[in-house]
C-alpha positions as CSV (number, residue, x, y, z in Angstrom):
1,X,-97.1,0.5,-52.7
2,X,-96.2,-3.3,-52.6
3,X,-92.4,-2.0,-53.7
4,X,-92.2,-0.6,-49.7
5,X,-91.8,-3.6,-47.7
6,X,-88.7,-4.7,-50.1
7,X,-87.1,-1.4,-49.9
8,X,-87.2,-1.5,-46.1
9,X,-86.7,-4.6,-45.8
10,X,-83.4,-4.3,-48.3
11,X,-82.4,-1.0,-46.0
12,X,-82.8,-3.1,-42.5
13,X,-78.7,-4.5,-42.3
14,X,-77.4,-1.3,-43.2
15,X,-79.3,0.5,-40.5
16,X,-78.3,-2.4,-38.0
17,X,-74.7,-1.6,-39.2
18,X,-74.8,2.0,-38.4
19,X,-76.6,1.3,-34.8
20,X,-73.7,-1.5,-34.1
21,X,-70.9,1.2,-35.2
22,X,-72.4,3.9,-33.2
23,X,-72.6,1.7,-30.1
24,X,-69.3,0.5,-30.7
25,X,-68.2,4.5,-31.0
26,X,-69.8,5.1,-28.0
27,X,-68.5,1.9,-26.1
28,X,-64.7,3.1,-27.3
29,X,-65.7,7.0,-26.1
30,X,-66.7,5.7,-22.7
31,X,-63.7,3.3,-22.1
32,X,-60.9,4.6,-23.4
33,X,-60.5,7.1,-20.5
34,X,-60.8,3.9,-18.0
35,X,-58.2,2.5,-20.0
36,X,-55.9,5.2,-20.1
37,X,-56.1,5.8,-16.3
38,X,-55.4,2.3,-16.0
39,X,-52.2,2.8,-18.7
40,X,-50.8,5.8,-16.4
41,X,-51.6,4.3,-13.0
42,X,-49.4,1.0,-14.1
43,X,-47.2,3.9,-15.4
44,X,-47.1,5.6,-12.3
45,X,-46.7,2.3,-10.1
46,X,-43.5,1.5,-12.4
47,X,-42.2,4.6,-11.7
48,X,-42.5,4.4,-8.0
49,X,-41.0,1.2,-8.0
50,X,-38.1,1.9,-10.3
51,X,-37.3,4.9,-8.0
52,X,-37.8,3.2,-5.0
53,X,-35.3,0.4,-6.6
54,X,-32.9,3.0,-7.4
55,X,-33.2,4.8,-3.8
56,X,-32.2,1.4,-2.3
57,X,-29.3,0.6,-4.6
58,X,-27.9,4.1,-3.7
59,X,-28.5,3.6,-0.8
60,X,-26.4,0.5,-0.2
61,X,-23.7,2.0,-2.5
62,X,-23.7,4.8,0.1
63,X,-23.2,2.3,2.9
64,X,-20.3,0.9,1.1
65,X,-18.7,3.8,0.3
66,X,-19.1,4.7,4.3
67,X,-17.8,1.6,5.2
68,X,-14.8,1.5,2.8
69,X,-14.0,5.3,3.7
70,X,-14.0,4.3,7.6
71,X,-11.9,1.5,6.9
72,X,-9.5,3.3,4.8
73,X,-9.2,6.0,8.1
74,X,-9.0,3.2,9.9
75,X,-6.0,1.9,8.7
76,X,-4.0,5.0,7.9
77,X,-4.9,5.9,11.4
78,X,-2.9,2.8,12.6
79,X,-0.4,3.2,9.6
80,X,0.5,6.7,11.4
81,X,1.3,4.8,14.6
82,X,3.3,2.2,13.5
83,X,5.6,4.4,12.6
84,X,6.9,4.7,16.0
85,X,8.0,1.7,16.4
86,X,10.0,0.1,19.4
87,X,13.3,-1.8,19.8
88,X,11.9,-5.0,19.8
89,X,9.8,-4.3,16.2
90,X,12.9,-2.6,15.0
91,X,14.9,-6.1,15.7
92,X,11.5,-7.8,14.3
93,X,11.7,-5.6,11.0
94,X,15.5,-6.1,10.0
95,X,14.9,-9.8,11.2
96,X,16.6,-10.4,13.7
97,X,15.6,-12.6,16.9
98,X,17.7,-10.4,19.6
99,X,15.9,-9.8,22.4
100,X,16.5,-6.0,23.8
101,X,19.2,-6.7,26.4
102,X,20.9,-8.3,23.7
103,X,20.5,-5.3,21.4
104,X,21.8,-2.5,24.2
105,X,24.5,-5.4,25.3
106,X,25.5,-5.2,21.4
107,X,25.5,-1.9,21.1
108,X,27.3,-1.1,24.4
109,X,30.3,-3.4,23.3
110,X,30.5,-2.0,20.0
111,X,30.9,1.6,21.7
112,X,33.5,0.7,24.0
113,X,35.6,-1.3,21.5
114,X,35.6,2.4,18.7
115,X,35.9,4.4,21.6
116,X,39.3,2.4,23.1
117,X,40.5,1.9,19.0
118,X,40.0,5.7,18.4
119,X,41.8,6.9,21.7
120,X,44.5,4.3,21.1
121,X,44.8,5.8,17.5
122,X,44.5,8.9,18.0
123,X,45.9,9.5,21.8
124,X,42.9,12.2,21.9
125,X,39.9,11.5,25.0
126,X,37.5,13.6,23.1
127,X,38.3,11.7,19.6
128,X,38.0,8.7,22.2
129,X,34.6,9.6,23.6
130,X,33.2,10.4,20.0
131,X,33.9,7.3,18.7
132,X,32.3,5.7,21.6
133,X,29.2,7.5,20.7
134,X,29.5,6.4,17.3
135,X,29.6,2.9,17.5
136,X,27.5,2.7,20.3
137,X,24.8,4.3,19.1
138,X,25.2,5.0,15.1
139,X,26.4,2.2,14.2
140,X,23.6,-0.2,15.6
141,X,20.9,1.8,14.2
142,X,22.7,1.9,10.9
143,X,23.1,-2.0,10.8
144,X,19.6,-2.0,11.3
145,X,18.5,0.4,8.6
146,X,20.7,-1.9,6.2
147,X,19.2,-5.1,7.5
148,X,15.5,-4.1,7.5
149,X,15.9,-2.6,3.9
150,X,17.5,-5.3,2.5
151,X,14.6,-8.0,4.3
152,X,12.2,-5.6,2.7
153,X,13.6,-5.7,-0.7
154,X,13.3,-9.0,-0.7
155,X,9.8,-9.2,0.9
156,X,8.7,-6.9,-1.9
157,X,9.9,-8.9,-4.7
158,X,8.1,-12.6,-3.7
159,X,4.7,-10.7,-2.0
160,X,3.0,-10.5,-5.9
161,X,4.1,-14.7,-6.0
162,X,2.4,-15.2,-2.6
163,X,-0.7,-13.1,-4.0
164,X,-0.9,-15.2,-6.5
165,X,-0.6,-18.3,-4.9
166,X,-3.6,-16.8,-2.6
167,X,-5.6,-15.8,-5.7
168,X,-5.7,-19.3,-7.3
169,X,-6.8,-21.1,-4.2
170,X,-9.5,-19.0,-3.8
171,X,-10.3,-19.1,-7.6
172,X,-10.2,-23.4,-6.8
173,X,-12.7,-22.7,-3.7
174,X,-10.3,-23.3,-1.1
175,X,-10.3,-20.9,2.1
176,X,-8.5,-18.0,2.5
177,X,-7.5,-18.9,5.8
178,X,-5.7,-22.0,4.0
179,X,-4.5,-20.1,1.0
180,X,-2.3,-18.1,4.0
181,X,-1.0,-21.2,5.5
182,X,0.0,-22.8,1.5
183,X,1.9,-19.4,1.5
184,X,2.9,-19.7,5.2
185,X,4.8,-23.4,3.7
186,X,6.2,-23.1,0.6
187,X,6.8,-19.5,-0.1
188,X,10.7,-18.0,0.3
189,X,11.7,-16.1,3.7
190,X,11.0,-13.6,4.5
191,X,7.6,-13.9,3.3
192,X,7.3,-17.4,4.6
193,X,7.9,-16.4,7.9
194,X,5.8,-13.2,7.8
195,X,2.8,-15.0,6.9
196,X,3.5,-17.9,9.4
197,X,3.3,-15.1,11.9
198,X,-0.3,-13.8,10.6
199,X,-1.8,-17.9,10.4
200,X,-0.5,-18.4,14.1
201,X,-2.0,-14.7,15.1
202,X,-5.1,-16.4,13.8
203,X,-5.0,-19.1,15.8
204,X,-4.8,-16.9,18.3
205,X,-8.8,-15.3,18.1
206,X,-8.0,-12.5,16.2
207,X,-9.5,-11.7,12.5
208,X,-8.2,-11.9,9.3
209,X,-7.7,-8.4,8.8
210,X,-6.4,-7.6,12.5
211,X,-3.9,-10.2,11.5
212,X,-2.7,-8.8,8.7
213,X,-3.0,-5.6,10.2
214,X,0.2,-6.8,12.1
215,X,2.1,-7.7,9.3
216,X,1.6,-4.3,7.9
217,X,3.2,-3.1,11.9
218,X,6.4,-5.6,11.2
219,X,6.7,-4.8,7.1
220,X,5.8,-1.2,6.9
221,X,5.5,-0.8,3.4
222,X,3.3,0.5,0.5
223,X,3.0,-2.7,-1.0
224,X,2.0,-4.5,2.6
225,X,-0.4,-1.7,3.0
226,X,-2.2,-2.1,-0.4
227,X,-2.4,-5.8,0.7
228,X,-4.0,-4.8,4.0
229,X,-6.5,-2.7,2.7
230,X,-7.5,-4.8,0.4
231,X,-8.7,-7.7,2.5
232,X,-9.9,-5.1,4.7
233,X,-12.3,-3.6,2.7
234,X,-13.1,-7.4,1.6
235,X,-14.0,-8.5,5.4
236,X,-15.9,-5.4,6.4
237,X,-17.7,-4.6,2.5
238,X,-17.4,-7.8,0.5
239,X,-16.7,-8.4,-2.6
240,X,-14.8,-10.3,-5.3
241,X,-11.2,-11.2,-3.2
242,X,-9.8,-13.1,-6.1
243,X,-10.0,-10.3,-8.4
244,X,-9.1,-7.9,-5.9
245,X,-5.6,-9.1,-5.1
246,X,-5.3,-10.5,-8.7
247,X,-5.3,-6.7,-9.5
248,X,-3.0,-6.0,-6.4
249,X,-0.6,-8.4,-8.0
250,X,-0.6,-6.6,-11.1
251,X,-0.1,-3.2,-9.6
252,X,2.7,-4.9,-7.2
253,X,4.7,-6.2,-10.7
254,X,3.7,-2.7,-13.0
255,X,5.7,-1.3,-9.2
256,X,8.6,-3.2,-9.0
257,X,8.8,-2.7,-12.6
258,X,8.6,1.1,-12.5
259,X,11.1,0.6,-9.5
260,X,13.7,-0.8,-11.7
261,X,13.7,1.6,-14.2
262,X,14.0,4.3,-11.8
263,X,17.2,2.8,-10.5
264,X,18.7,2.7,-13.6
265,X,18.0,5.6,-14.9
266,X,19.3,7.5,-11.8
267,X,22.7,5.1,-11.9
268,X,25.0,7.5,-12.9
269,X,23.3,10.3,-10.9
270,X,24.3,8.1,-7.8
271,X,27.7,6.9,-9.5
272,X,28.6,11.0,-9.6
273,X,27.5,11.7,-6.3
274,X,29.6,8.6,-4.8
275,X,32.8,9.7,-6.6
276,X,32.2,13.5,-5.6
277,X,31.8,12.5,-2.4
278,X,34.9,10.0,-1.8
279,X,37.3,12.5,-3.5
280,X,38.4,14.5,-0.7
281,X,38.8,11.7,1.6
282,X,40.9,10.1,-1.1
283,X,42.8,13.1,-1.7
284,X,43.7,13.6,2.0
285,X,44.3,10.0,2.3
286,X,47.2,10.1,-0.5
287,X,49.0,13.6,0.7
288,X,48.6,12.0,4.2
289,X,50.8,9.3,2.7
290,X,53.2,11.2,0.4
291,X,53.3,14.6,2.1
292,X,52.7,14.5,5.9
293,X,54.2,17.1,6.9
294,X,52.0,19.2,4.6
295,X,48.6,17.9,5.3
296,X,49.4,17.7,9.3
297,X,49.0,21.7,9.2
298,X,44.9,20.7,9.4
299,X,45.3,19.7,12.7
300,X,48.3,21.2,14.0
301,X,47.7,24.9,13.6
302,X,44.4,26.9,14.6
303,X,43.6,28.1,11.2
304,X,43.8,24.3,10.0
305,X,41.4,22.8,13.2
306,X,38.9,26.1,11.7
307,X,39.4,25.3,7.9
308,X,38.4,21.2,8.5
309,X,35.6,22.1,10.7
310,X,34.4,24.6,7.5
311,X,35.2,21.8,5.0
312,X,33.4,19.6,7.3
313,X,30.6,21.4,7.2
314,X,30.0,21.9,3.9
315,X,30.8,18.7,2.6
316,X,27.9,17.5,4.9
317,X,25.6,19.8,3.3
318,X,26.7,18.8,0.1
319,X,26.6,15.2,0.9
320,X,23.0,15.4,2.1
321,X,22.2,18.0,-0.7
322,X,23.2,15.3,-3.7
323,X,21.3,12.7,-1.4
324,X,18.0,14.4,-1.8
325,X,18.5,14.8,-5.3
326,X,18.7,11.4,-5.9
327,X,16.6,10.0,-3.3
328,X,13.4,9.1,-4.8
329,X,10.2,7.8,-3.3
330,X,8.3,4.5,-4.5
């Protein structure tokens, strides 16, 4: 009997441990699910946030896209109307400061002096009257084809050095307003000039973009239209401008690039097509001179006037036939 009390006694902290493990069990049983709702509500809230974050970043990507996809109709729709162009941004284009009196005074001069050469030549009113036609109306527009190409060949190849004159101001923090007017000083004509026009159309109240809008109606070309898109979609959208044109310069270069090649690889193409073409002028030109009486048959007899209208004929459709095969858009 007196062994009872010690055996108890000696039993008491394992008992206490079993009562402290069970209430601990039953602490865990009752809040673990507390704890878990809690894990999956934070869970939960993540989730609706992270979506909601997502929904508002496509949301604004949306946007952009909208607003770069109106500004891109925008300007083509514009693009498709400055193709019709007038006298005056015709004289603009091939650089020339003629007012449009002067143009039709030109033109009307140039008609009369063919026409009176031809008749004079020839002793023929209706070989007279054509020639008048001719130069008073072919030959202008030609002289401005040639002029407005060559001004925007040369436009083409100093635009990716003006670009990068704009890109490094910007990178240096200056404005892009400024960056034009650098470009507007020290760059070569007729870029100089070009962008003189856009600072000064500034002046004027109008926007960046509606400025340089204009220069895409006086230099209507791929590479001006890149360049207006670009700092379209940068004034309407945002974004990184520097990097923007400094990748419009590299696309301009990798073009004219490209351009060159083209050229010289469709040399001779061009080089066979000339000589096909100037060989039966040349060939009339030399029996002209060493058999007259021969060659004067073309003109003299019906069946001659009806075999140079056929040659005539198809040596145009040949002519423009070899032109389209070598004609290649950049």
């Amino acid at each position: 009997m007196p062994d009872l009390p010690v055996a108890a006694a000696s039993n008491l902290p394992i008992a206490a441990g079993l009562i402290g493990i069970a209430v601990a069990a039953v602490a865990y049983v009752a809040v673990l699910p507390l704890l878990g709702g809690e894990r999956r509500a934070s869970k939960r809230l993540k989730a609706i946030s992270t979506s909601a974050s997502g929904a508002a970043l496509r949301g604004v990507a949306v946007n952009r896209r909208e607003q770069v996809a109106k500004t891109l109709s925008e300007i083509e729709a514009k693009a498709k109307g400055a193709s019709k162009a007038s006298v005056e941004l015709k004289l603009a284009r091939a650089g020339l400061d003629w007012t449009k009196r002067t143009f039709y005074t030109v033109s009307g001069v140039s008609g009369v002096i063919f026409g009176l050469l031809l008749f004079v030549v020839t002793d023929s009113p209706l070989a007279g009257v054509g020639a008048a036609f001719a130069g008073g109306l072919g030959l202008p527009a030609l002289l401005l084809r040639r002029l407005r190409l060559r001004r925007i060949a040369k436009f083409n190849a100093e635009l990716p050095n003006a670009v990068d004159v704009v890109v490094r101001g910007i990178r240096t923090g200056i404005p892009v307003g400024d960056c034009f007017r650098m470009v507007s000083r020290e760059a070569e004509e007729p870029v100089r000039s070009e962008f003189k026009n856009v600072v000064e159309t500034q002046t004027l109240g109008l926007s960046l973009g509606e400025a340089v809008m204009r220069l895409f109606e006086r230099v209507p070309t791929p590479e001006v239209n890149f360049f207006v898109i670009v700092i379209n979609i940068q004034q309407q959208s945002g974004g990184n401008l520097s990097e923007a044109l400094n990748n419009l310069s590299v696309v301009l270069r990798d073009r004219a690039k490209m351009r060159g090649k083209i050229q010289a690889m469709s040399m001779e193409a061009k080089a066979s097509a000339s000589i096909i073409a100037c060989l039966p002028f040349a060939v009339a030109g030399i029996t002209t001179l060493t058999s007259p009486d021969y060659i004067s048959l073309l003109w003299t007899t019906d069946i001659g006037k009806i075999a140079l209208v056929g040659a005539a004929i198809w040596m145009s459709i040949g002519i423009f036939t070899i032109k389209k095969m070598i004609a290649f858009d950049f």
